[in-house]
N, C-alpha and C positions, 0 to 999 in steps of 0.2 A: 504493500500500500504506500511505503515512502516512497520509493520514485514514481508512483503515478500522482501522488501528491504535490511532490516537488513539480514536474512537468505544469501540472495546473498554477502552481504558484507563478512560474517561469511565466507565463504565455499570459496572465492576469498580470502579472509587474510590467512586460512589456507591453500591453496595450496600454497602461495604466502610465508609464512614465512616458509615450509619445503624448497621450494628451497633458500632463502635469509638466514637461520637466521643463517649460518656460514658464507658466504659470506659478511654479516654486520659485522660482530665480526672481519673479516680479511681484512678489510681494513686496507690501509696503515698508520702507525702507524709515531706519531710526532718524533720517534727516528728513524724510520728505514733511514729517509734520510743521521742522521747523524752516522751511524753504520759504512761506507763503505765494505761493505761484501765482493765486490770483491775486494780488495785490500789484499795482502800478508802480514799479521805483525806478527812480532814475536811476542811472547807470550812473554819475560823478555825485551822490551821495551817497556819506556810509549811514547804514540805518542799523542803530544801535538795539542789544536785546530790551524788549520791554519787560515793564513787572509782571504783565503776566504772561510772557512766556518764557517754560520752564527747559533746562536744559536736560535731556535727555542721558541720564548716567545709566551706559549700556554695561560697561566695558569694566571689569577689574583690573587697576592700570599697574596695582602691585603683581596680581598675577603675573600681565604683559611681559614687566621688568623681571620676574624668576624665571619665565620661559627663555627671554634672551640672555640670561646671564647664564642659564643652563646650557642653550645650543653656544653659546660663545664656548663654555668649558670643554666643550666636545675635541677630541683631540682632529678627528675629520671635519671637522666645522667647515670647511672649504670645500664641502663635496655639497654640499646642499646651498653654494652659492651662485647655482645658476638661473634661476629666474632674476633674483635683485640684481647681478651682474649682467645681464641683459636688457633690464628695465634697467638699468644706470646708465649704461652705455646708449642706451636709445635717447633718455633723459639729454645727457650730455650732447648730443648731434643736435637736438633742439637749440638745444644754449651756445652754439658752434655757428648755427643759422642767422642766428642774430647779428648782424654786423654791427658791431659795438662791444669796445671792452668796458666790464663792468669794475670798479675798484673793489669792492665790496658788498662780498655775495656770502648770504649765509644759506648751510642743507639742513633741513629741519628732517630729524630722523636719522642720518648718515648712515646709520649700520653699521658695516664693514668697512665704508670709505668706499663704494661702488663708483660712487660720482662722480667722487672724488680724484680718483686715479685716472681718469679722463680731462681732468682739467687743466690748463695751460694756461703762460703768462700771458697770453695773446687776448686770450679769454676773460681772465679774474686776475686781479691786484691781489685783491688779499680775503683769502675764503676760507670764515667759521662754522666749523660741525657741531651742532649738538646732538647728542644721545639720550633715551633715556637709560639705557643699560651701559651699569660701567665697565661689563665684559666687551660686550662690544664698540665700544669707545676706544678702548684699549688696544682691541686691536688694528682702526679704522685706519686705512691707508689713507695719506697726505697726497695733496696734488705733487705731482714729479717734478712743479716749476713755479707755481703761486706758494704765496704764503700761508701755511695752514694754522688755523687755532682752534684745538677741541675746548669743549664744554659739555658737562656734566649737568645735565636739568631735565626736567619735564616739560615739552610741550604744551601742556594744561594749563600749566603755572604763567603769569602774565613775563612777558618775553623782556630780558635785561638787556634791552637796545633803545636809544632816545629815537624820539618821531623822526622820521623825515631822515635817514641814517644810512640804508642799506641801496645801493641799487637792483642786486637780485637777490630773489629769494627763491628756494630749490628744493621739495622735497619727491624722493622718492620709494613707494610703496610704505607708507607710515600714515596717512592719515586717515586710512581706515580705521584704524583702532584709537581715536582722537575721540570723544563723548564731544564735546564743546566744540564742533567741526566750525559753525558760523563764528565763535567767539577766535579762534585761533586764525580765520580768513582776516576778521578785524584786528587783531594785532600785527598779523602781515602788513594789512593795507597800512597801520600805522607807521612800522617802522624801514616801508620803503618810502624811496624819495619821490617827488610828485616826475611820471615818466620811468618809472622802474617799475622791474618786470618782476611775476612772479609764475614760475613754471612748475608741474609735481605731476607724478602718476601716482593712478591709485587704486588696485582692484575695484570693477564696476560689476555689474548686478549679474551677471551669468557667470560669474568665477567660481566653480568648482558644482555647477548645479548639479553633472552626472553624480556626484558623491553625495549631493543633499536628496536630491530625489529616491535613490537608492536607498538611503539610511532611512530616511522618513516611510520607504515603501516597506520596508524590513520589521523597524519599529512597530509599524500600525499594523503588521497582519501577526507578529508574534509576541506584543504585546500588548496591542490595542490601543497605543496612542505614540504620541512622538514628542520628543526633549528637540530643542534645536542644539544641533551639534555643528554647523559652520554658522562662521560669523554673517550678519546680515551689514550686506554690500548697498553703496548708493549707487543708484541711476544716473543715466547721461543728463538727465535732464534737469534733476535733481541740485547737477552740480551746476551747470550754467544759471539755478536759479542763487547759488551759493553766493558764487562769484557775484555776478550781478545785484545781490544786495550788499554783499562787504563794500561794495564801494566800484569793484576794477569795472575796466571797457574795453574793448578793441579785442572782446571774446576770442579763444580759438579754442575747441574739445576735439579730439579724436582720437579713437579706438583703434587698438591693435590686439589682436585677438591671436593667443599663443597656446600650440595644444602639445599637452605631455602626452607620451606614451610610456605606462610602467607596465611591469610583468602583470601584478595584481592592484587589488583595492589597498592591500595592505601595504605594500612598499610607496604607495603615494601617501599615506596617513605617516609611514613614517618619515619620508622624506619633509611634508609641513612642520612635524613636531621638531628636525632639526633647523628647520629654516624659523622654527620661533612663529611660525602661522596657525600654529593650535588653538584650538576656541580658548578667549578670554573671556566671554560672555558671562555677568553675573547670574544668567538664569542656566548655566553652562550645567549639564549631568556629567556624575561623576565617574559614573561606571558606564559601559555600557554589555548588555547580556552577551557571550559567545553566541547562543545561538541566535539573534542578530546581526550579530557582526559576521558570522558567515552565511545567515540570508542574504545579507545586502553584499556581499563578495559576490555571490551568485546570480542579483538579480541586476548589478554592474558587469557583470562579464554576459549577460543575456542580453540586455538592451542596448550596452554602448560599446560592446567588446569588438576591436579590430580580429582583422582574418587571421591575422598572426598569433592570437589568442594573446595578446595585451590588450590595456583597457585606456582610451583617453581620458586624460585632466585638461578642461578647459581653464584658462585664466585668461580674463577680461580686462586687461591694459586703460583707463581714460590718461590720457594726456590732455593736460589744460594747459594753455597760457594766458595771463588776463594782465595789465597796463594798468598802473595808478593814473589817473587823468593829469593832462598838463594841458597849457594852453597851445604847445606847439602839435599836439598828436592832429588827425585830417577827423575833422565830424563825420556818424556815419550819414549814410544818404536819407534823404526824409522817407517815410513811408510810404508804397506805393510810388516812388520815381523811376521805378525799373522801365522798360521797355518792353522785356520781353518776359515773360516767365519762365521756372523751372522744368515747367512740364510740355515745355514745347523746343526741351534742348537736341530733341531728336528730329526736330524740321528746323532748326538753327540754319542750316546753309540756306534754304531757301526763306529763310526770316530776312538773311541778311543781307540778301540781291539788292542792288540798285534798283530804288522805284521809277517805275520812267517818268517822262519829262510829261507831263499833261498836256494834249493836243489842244491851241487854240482854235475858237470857232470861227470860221469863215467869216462871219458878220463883226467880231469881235476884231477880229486882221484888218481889214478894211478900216474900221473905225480907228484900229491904231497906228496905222499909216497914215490916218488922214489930222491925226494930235502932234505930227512933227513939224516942228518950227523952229527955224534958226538952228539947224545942226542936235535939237534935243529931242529927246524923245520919251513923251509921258508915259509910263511904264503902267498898264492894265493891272488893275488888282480885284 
């Protein structure tokens, strides 16, 4: 009876996770409540938190700080640096784009110095890391040619830089696990200079959904309900409303979308718990059942398992970059002054032809021959 049981399970988790496994991924997100979307703000003011909205403490930030001070003590700690070392280096080509050296650029989160080992004199004057972990502070590599200064703090904590201070600000893969996400955008906005930029990745809302759907599908059928066991990711959308209330303009979001392949479910769980990506989540479980945990090994190698019998991890990359306003940046264009629309980019060539010349009318010709005088000629309108 167990593997005709199992089979039924298999064939009910895969129906079950094509219709769910974007609908898990888009649930409502611990920032969307405090975005207000519909609300009108300008783009060159910061609109400060009000009394009555409350900030949302998701996150155990002591926890956070034991996870990375643990994966720092790992003596392979460098074998599970290949997502951040790839979201750093992508980070960095952004900040390479920009023509302009910046004097003074701080990375909020640093890590291991991912970002940092990409940076040059060409780039940055003189660029400070803070950490919250002093493992990995410790061991955070130095730009190879700028000036580096670590710092030992929380994120959370209000930032020890004077207003108007910094020209870039940098983080990457850290501000997910920030509670005070809008509060941390406004101390950015503070302590760049009016015209400085702030650039960061950050997992967005489909990052690791095969593993959420999985576990959640595993949970609810052998134990009738489900804990959340990955952390909850914000949306694209979410963030552009972030940015847009701190204050910045001259928006730019976009997604890179990067897929792991490990042998099973379990060498991708342990791979997060060394990279320090394990749920911090206050509402986090503590245990979770075996036989759970090899449902959802099963119903992850059923539903999203390659030919090769490994299983993908998706991670959902946003790159933002957003502009403190100055007077010299270009206004955008007013509403509705386009021309043409988006959705008519696929008859663009024939949008774009020369209109021809409007044939005058016989009667019209006459009459404007017969308006020339002295060498002029009154021109029909």
């Amino acid at each position: 009876m167990a593997p005709v049981r199992d089979q039924v399970l298999f064939r009910l988790a895969s129906t079950l996770c094509q219709l769910s496994a974007r609908s898990c991924s888009n649930l409502p997100s611990r920032r969307a409540c405090l975005s207000t979307a519909a609300l009108p703000v300008r783009p060159s003011v910061t609109q400060p938190l009000r009394a009555s909205e409350t900030v949302m403490n998701v996150f155990d930030r002591k926890a956070k700080e034991l996870q990375r001070d643990r994966a720092a003590a790992q003596e392979d700690v460098g074998v599970y640096d290949y997502l951040r070392s790839e979201a750093g280096y992508r980070l960095a080509d952004r900040i390479k784009d920009v023509s302009r050296k910046f004097d003074k650029a701080l990375d909020i989160g640093c890590g291991r110095g991912q970002v940092a080992e990409h940076i040059y004199c060409d780039m940055v004057g003189r660029l400070y890391q803070t950490e919250l972990s002093k493992g990995f502070l410790d061991q955070s590599k130095s730009s190879p040619e700028a000036e580096t200064v670590k710092m030992h703090l929380d994120e959370e904590l209000p930032l020890p830089f004077e207003d108007n201070e910094m020209d870039l600000v940098v983080s990457s893969l850290n501000l997910h696990w920030v509670n005070n996400l809008p509060g941390l955008l406004q101390q950015i906005h503070r302590i760049l200079k009016p015209d400085g930029c702030f650039i960061a990745a950050m997992f967005g809302g489909e990052t690791l959904f095969e593993l959420r759907c999985s576990l959640q599908l595993a949970e609810t059928e052998r134990e009738g309900g489900f804990a959340p066991h990955i952390s909850p990711f914000t949306s694209i959308r979410d963030v552009g409303n972030l940015l847009n209330r701190a204050g910045f303009n001259l928006l730019t979001i976009d997604v890179d979308t990067i897929v792991v392949s490990y042998p099973t479910m379990f060498e991708l769980m342990w791979d997060l718990k060394g990279m320090a990506e394990n749920n911090a989540a206050w509402s986090r479980k503590v245990h979770l059942h075996r036989d759970s945990l090899l449902a959802a090994a099963s119903i992850y190698r059923e539903s999203y398992g390659n030919k090769d019998g490994s299983v993908p991890a998706t991670f959902e990359i946003l790159f933002m970059i957003g502009w403190k306003p100055h007077s010299s940046q270009a206004p955008p264009a007013e509403r509705g002054s386009g021309e043409f629309s988006l959705k008519d980019l696929k008859n663009l060539p024939a949008l774009t032809k020369k209109k021809p010349v409007p044939v005058i009318q016989s009667d019209k010709q006459d009459q404007l021959s017969k308006t020339k005088r002295g060498g002029r000629t009154r021109r029909w309108t």
